[in-house]
C-alpha positions, 0 to 999 in steps of 0.5 A: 370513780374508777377513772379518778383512781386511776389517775391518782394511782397514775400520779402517787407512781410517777412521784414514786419515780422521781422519789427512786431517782432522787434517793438512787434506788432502782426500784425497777417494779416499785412504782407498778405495785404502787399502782395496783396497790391503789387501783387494782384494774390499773391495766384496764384503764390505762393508754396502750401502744397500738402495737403489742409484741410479748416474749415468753417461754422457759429460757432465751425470752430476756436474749431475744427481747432485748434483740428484737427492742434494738432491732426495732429501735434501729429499724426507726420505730420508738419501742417500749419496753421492760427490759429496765424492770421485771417481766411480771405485771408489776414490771410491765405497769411499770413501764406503762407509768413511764410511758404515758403523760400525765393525762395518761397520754400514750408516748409509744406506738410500738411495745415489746414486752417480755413475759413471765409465764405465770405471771401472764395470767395477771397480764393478758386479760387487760392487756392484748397482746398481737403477736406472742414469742414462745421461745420454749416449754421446758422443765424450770427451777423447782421451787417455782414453776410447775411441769413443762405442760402445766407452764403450757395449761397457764399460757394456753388459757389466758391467750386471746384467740386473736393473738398471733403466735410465733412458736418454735417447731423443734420444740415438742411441747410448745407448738402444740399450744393454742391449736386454733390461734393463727401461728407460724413456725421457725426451726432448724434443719439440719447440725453435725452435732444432732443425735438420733436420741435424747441422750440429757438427764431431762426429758419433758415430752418422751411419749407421743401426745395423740397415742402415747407409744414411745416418740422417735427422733430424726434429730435430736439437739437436746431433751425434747428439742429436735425433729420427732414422730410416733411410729404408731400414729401420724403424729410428728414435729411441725414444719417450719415456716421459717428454716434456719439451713445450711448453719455452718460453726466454722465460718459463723453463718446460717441461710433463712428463706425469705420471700423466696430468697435464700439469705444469709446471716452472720451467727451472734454465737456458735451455742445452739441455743443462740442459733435459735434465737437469732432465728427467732429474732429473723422469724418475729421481724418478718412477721412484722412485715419487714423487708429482707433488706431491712431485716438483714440490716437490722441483725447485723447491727445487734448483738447479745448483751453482755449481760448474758455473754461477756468475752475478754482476752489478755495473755494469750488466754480467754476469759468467758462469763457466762450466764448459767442460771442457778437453780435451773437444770436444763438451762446450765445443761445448755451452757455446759454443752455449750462449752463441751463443744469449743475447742481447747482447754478450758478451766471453770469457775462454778458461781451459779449457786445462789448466796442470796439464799444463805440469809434466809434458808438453805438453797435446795440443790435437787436440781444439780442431779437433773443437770448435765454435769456429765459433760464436763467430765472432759479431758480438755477442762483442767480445774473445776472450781466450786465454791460458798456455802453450797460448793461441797454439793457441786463437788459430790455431783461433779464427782457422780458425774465422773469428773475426777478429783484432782480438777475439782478444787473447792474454796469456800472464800469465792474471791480465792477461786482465782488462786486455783487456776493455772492460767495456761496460754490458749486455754478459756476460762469460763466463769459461770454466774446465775440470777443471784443479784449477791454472786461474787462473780463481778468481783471475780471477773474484775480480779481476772481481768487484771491478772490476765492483763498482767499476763499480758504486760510480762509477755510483752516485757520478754 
């Protein structure tokens, strides 16, 4: 009986899917909830790759799937993925439907699935995963995630003991998962931009876990990334088995050891945070047993999608968006420490606000007072500009942060925001946008690029 709704589950789904694709909807996790709606235990029943990757972990799990999916892609393996749909377990089933038969033959021997952290509660028990990623445990939006070590309580209790792991060393709350799983480490040595303190708003793991005395830093990035120990026990950061050294800004390389070579690799960016992932993508494809050579090819010919880094430049002036997600204080603190850390002068455009909530209910904004809004209190940026229904809000914060007044713009219409910038030659512009699938920002981007592209052609005309 559960067989037979399993394939009529199997079935009403993929004719959901042509359905979408007749009527241009993309539905990206519908026919999954179609699935479980008529069966339940739709996971359990059906056909799985013979190898499982699962990508999980508070911010940089969307990055790093999808470059290690067009690493193994090009390595020759034929990769599922959930990249078109959600990563919780509606959007995983759903690309479980696509990739089956019919007969719920199985087309893929190879899935990389990223993973929602709540939502791997629901995913684990029916489906093995052989090797999990843990990017990092860090602090999320409010409104839906709990503390860092809860996050952590969730994945730790639904991870099966035979599950690899490939955890992140500089990350204090992370790689203490799972004590008894097979796991390995990746890190960073050494960078001219460590401190020997947390110096963020947020800082999720300031106690020692074993004794509870005050941790130390050796090194410290930001929040609880770094190299700590307690001073009065013998608790500290694990040792990475895969080092990134040697991580040189200017000339846009890094060294890993592997199998007893000392190898280098080009940056995908100059932001810490996409050091590590780099670094995660190397650590997973070694641990896939790929040879040097081939892991060496394979990260040269990937990169960061648009998506989430999109560079342009005309008239002299660069135009850089951003994904900065709304919502999220520990994410945008990385994005703004990322832009207080190139040179030259810069303008923002503040869109990772969420207009979506404007329909239904007013956008909580506790979280701008967890954000590092204080870096941008920074000579080098000219004009700030915020802008919707909530664009007051970032205003007052940025102006608690220090930022002074008259580079703050506000305009409550974001397709002015254009206006309000000076468009200086040798400046970047920076448009920072979030989750919200109704941000203005695609517009804005659009308008700038053709106004920088008109900069352009009177340059040339003179």
């Amino acid at each position: 009986m559960g067989k037979l709704r399993f394939f009529c589950a199997l079935l009403i789904a993929k004719l959901s899917i042509i359905a979408l694709k007749i009527t241009r909807h993309n539905g990206t996790n519908f026919p999954g909830i179609v699935a479980i709606r008529i069966c339940p235990n739709f996971l359990e029943y059906i056909e799985l790759p013979d190898k499982i990757i699962g990508i999980t972990g508070t911010n940089g799990k969307t990055t790093c799937s999808n470059l290690l999916n067009d690493s193994l892609t090009f390595l020759g393996e034929k990769v599922l993925n959930n990249s078109a749909g959600s990563n919780t377990i509606t959007g995983i089933t759903t690309s479980l439907i696509n990739s089956v038969s019919l007969a719920g033959k199985q087309k893929y021997g190879t899935a990389v699935f990223e993973i929602d952290e709540l939502s791997s509660r629901r995913i684990f028990p029916f489906i093995h995963i052989d090797y999990l990623v843990v990017t990092n445990l860090s602090r999320d939006s409010i409104m839906r995630n709990g503390h860092p070590e809860y996050m952590r309580s969730i994945l730790e209790a639904n991870i099966d003991k035979s599950t690899r792991l490939i955890l992140n060393a500089d990350d204090l709350i992370s790689s203490l998962m799972c004590p008894d799983n097979s796991k390995v480490y990746f890190g960073i040595e050494s960078l001219d931009s460590d401190k020997n303190c947390c110096t963020n708003l947020i800082d999720d793991c300031p106690i020692c876990p074993v004794c509870s005395s005050k941790l130390m830093y050796t090194k410290n990035r930001y929040s609880n990334i770094g190299r700590a120990y307690c001073p009065n026990c013998n608790f500290k950061s694990f040792t990475a088995d895969y080092l990134a050294t040697d991580v040189n800004i200017d000339s846009m390389t890094m060294n890993v050891f592997l199998e007893g070579e000392n190898c280098k690799f080009n940056l995908f960016n100059n932001g810490i945070f996409n050091i590590y992932n780099e670094l995660t993508l190397i650590a997973t494809l070694s641990e896939l047993n790929y040879k040097v050579d081939e892991i060496k090819e394979a990260v040269g010919s990937v990169h960061i999608t648009k998506e989430r880094l999109n560079e342009f430049e005309a008239g002299g002036i660069k135009l850089s968006s951003v994904l900065c997600k709304d919502r999220n204080a520990y994410a945008s603190s990385r994005v703004f420490e990322y832009i207080e850390a190139q040179p030259g002068d810069k303008e923002l455009l503040l869109f990772n606000n969420n207009f979506q909530d404007d329909a239904t209910w007013s956008e909580n904004m506790c979280w701008l007072y967890d954000a590092d809004f204080e870096l941008l209190a920074d000579d080098r940026i000219k004009t700030i500009v915020t802008t919707g229904s909530r664009g007051l809000d970032f205003k007052l914060r940025l102006l608690s942060a220090g930022v002074r007044e008259e580079n703050i713009r506000y305009v409550k219409d974001p397709l002015d925001c254009v206006k309000e910038l000076n468009f200086t030659e040798g400046e970047t512009i920076f448009l920072l946008y979030g989750t919200d699938p109704l941000s203005p920002a695609r517009k804005v981007r659009k308008i700038l690029e053709e106004h920088l592209n008109r900069i352009d052609k009177n340059e040339k005309v003179h």
